[in-house]
C-alpha positions, 0 to 999 in steps of 0.5 A, a space after each residue: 539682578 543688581 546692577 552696578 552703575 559706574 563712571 565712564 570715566 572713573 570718577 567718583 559717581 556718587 556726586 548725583 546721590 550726594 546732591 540729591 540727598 543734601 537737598 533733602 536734607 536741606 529741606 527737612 532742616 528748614 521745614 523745623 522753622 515752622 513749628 516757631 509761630 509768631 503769636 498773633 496780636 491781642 486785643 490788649 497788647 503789652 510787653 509783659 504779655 507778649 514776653 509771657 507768650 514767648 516764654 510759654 513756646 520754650 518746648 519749642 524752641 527746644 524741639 527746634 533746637 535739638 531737631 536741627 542739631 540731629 539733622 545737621 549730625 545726620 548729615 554730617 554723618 552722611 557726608 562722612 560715610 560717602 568720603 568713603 564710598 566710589 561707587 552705587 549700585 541699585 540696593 545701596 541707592 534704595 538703603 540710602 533713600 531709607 535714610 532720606 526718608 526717615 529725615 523727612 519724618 523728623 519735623 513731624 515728632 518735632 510738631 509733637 514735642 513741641 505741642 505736648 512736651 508740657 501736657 500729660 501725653 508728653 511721655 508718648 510724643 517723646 517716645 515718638 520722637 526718640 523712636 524715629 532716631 532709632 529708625 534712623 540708626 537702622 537705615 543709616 547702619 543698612 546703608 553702611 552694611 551694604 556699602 562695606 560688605 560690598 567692597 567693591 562700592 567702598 574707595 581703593 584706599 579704604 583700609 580693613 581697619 577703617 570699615 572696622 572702625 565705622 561698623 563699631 560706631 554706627 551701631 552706637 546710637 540704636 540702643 541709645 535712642 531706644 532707651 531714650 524712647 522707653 524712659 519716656 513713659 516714665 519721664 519724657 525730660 530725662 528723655 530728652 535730655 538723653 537726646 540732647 546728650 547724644 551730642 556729646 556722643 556724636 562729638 566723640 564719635 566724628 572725631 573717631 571717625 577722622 582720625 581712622 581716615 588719617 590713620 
């Protein structure tokens, strides 16, 4: 039997889950930093040779670069979708641990690409890591599922039009992702380079998304 938990008082109840998950993300995010390694000191130490070192870790910094991003959005992504949620009940606490766990698994494909983005198995540690996204667009679509088939977990103030709006977003980036993942056994930068573009689309999509709150 699901069990609804509410506030005593009536106030929002989720403050718990967002803590808690910010935590987790808050982890993961900084968790990235540690595939940047400071090269360890030669025998025979110059600039040159150091700036060389430096140069050739750019898959990276690149990794690094585009991970935080996704996880920074992933967040933001989060934090919209419980502006619009008043309440919890035991399945929209486990779909929303399916999210933080799949934001856990991100600085694992970011070791990947950033050890084989420049090797002859790029193609499948990009695959990899376009793959996780992908998952992550299932979970984060669950969440959102079961939060506004379930109306009574959404705010009183929620309007039909917005629950429209955000169900016609999320469902955006699965695709995407997936063929990034696929384009990767052909060409693992023109994968990433979709990854990176997304961006642009979460951009686009955030501003959407504020607006239909306004509306």
């Amino acid at each position: 039997m699901t069990t609804t938990r509410r506030d005593p008082e009536g106030e929002n109840e989720t403050g718990r889950i967002e803590a808690f998950s910010d935590g987790v993300f808050a982890i993961a995010i900084t968790l990235l930093v540690l595939d940047l390694k400071v090269p360890p000191p030669e025998t025979f130490v110059s600039t040159a040779r150091l700036e060389a070192v430096l140069l050739n870790q750019w898959p990276a910094y690149l990794a690094f670069l585009t991970s935080f991003i996704a996880i920074l959005i992933m967040w933001v992504n989060h934090h919209a979708l419980f502006k619009l949620v008043a309440r919890s009940d035991t399945p929209f606490m486990f779909a929303n641990g399916f999210v933080l766990l799949v934001t856990t698994i991100v600085p694992f494909p970011t070791s990947l690409v950033a050890d084989y983005l420049t090797t002859p198995a790029a193609g499948l540690a990009v695959a990899v890591y376009a793959g996780v996204f992908v998952v992550s667009g299932i979970s984060y679509n669950l969440l959102w599922f079961w939060a506004s088939y379930h109306h009574h977990l959404l705010k009183s103030t929620v309007s039909p039009a917005q629950v429209r709006v955000f169900s016609r977003i999320y469902p955006i980036g699965i695709p995407l992702y997936l063929a990034a993942a696929i384009l990767a056994f052909w060409n693992a930068y023109v994968s990433v380079g979709i990854c990176l573009g997304l961006w642009v689309v979460w951009g686009w999509t955030g501003s959407v998304r504020k607006g239909a709150r306004i509306a």
